[in-house]
C-alpha positions in Angstrom: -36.7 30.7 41.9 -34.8 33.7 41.1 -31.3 35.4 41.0 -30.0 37.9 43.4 -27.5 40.1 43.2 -25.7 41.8 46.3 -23.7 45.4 45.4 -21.0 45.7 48.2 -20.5 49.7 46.8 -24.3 50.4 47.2 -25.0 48.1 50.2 -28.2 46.7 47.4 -29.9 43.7 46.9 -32.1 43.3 43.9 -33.8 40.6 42.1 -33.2 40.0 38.1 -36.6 40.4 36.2 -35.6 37.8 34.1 -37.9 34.9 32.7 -35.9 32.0 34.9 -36.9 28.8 36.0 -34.4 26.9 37.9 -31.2 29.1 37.8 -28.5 27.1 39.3 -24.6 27.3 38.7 -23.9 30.5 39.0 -20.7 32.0 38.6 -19.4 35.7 38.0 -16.4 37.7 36.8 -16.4 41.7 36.5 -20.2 42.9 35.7 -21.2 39.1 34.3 -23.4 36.3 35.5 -23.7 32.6 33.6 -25.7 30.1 34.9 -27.7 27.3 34.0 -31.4 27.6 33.6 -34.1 25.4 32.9 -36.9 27.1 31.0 -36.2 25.2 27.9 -36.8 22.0 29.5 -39.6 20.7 27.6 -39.9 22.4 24.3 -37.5 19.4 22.9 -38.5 16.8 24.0 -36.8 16.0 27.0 -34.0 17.4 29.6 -32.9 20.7 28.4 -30.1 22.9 30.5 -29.4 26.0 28.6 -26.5 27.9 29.4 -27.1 31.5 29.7 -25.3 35.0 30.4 -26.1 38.5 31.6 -24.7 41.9 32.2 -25.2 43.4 35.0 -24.4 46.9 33.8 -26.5 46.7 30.4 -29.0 44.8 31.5 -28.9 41.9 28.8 -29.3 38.6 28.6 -27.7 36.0 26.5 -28.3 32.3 25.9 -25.3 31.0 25.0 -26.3 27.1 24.1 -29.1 26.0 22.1 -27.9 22.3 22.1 -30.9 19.6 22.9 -29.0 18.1 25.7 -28.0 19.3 29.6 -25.4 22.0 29.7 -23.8 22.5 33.1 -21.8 24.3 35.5 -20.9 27.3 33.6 -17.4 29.0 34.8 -16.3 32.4 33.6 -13.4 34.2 33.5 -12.4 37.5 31.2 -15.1 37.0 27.5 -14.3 33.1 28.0 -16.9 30.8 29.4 -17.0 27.0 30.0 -19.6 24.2 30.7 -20.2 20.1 31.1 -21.9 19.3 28.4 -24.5 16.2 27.7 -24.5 16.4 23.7 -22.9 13.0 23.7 -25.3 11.7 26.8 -24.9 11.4 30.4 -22.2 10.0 31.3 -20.1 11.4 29.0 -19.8 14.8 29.5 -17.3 16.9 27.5 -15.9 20.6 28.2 -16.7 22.9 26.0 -15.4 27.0 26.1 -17.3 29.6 24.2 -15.2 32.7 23.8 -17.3 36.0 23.9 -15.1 38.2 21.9 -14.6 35.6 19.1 -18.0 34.0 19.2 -16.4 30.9 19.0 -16.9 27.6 20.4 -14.1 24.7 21.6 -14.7 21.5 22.7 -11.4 21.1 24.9 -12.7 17.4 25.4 -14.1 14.9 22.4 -14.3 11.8 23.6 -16.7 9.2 25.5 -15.1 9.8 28.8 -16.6 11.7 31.4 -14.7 15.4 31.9 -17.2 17.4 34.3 -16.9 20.3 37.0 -14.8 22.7 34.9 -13.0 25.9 36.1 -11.5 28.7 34.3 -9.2 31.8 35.2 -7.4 33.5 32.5 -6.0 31.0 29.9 -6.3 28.0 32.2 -9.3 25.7 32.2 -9.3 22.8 34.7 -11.8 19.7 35.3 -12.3 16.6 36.9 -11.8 13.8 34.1 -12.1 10.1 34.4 -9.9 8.9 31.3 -8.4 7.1 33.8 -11.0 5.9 36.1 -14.3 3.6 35.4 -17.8 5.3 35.4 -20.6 3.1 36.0 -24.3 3.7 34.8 -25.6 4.3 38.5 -23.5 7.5 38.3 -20.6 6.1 40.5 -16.9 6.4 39.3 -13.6 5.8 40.9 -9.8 7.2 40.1 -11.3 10.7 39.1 -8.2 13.2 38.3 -7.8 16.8 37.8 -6.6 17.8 34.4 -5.2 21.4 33.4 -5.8 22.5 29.7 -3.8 25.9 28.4 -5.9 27.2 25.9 -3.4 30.0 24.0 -0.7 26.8 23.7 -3.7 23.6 23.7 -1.6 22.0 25.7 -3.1 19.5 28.1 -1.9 18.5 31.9 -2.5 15.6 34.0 -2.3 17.2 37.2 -3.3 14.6 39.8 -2.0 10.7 39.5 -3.5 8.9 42.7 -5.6 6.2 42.7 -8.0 8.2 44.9 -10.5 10.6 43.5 -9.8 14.0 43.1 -12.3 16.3 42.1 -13.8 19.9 41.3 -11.0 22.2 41.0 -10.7 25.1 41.3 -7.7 27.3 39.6 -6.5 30.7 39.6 -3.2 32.1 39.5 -0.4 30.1 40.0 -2.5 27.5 42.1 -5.1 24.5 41.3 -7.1 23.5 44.2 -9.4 20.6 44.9 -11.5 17.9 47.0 -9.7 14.9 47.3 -10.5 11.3 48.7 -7.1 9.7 48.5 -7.3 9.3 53.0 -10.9 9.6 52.8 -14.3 8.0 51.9 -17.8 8.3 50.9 -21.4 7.2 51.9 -23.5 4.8 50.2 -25.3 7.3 48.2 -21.3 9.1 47.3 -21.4 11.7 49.8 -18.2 12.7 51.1 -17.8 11.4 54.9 -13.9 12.1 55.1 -12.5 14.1 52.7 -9.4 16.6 52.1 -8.0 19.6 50.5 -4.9 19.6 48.2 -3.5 22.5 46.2 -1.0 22.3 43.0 1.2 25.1 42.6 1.9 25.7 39.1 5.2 27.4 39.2 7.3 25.1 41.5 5.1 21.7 40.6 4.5 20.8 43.8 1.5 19.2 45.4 0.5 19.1 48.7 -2.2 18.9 51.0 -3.4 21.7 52.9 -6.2 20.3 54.9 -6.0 16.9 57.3 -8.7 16.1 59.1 -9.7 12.8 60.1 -13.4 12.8 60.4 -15.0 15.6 58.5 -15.3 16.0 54.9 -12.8 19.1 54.0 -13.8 20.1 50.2 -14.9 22.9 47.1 -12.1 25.0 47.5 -11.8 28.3 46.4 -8.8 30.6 45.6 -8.0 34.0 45.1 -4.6 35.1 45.2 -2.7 33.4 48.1 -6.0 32.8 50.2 -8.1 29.7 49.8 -11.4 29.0 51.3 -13.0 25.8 52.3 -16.5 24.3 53.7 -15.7 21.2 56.3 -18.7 19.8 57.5 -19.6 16.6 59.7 -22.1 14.1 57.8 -23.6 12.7 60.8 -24.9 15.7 62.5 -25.1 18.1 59.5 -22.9 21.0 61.1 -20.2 22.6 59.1 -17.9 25.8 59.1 -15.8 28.2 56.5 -12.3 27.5 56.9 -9.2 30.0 54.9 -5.8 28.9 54.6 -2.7 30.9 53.5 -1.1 29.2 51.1 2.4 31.3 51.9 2.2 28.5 54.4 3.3 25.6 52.3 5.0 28.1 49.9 6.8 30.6 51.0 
C-alpha cells in the first residue's frame, strides 16, 4: 500500500517513495500529510501505530510518536496535530496534540475513559468521548458525546447531551458537525443502518439537525466554511451518494 497525492495546479498524481506499510488516516492541511502507519508493528512486541508527518514541498518525513501502543486517526490543522492514543490500552484511548512549532506534547484527555475520533481546526480540538456513556470489552458503547476543548484558554465543552450516540466530529469555523443516532440505529456488528447529521454552531449555541432521513444512514461530515458534505448510504444493498448542505439554511 501506498500514498498518493493529487496536485489540482499541475493536474499530477504521484506516489510517495516512502518506506510505508499500512498508511491509513490521512489527513492534510497546507503542504502536510499525517497518517498512521504500521511499519513498526512488530519491533516491540506487539501492535504498534506510529503516527507520522510529511512535507510535501521538502520532501521529509517525520515520525511523530514513538510510544509502544496504537496511535490513531491523526488530524492536522496549522503546526498542531492530534491523535487517539492506546498508551493506557484499548479501550481507553486518550487525545493527545503535539504542537510542531513548540515540539510539545498535551494530553487534552488523562483518564480511563474512552475519547477517540478527534478533529482539529485552529485552536479548537473536538472528539467523541464516552465520560458519560458505558464501553464494554467487545468494543460496543452507548451515550457517546461530542466534546469541544479550546486549547489557547484549556477550557473544555460538552457539546452534545442526548442519550443517543453522537459521534466523529468534525469542526471548523464557527460550526461542529457530526453522525448522530439519537432517531436512528445500528446493526448487530454496530454498523450504522439509520443514522443522521447534526451541526453545532458555535456563535449562536444552537443545535440542529441538518439531515433526516428515515432509512439510510446519513454520517462523517465534513465542513468548510458554510458548506458541509456528507456520505448517505443504504446498508442493505450497499449503494450510497455525496450529499452538500448550506448551512445558511438553518442559519442565516
Amino acid at each position: 500500500m501506498g500514498i498518493f497525492i493529487y496536485d489540482i495546479r499541475s493536474l499530477r498524481q504521484y506516489r510517495l517513495d516512502l518506506p510505508l506499510f499500512d498508511p491509513r488516516h490521512i489527513d492534510i492541511a497546507g503542504t502536510r500529510l499525517v497518517y498512521a502507519d504500521r511499519r513498526f508493528w512488530d519491533d516491540l512486541g506487539g501492535q504498534n501505530t506510529e503516527i507520522f508527518l510529511y512535507d510535501i514541498e521538502t520532501g521529509v518525513e517525520t515520525r511523530l510518536t514513538t510510544q509502544p501502543m496504537i496511535q490513531a486517526f491523526p488530524a492536522i490543522s496549522g503546526d498542531r496535530v492530534v491523535w487517539e492514543d492506546y498508551r493506557k490500552g484499548h479501550f481507553c484511548e486518550e487525545i493527545v496534540l503535539y504542537d510542531l512549532a513548540t515540539k510539545e506534547y498535551r494530553n487534552i484527555t488523562d483518564d480511563l475513559v474512552r475519547q477517540f475520533s478527534p478533529n482539529i481546526d485552529g485552536d479548537l480540538i473536538v472528539w467523541t468521548d464516552l465520560r458519560n456513556g458505558e464501553s464494554r470489552t467487545n468494543g460496543s458503547y452507548t451515550n457517546a458525546d461530542v466534546y469541544l476543548y479550546r486549547i489557547s484558554t484549556g477550557e473544555l465543552t460538552q457539546i452534545t447531551t442526548d442519550p443517543g450516540d453522537q459521534e466523529y466530529p468534525f469542526v471548523n469555523g464557527k460550526y461542529i458537525g457530526w453522525t448522530d443516532l439519537r432517531h436512528g440505529n445500528r446493526t448487530s456488528s454496530g454498523m450504522y443502518e439509520v443514522s443522521n447529521v447534526f451541526v453545532y454552531n458555535l456563535e449562536t449555541r444552537e443545535e440542529k439537525q441538518v439531515t433526516f432521513s428515515t432509512t439510510l444512514s446519513e454520517c462523517c461530515p465534513v465542513i468548510r466554511g458554510d458548506k458541509l458534505v456528507y456520505q448517505s448510504y443504504d446498508i442493505n444493498t450497499g449503494k450510497g451518494a455525496l450529499w452538500m448542505v448550506d448551512l445558511k439554511k438553518y442559519w442565516p
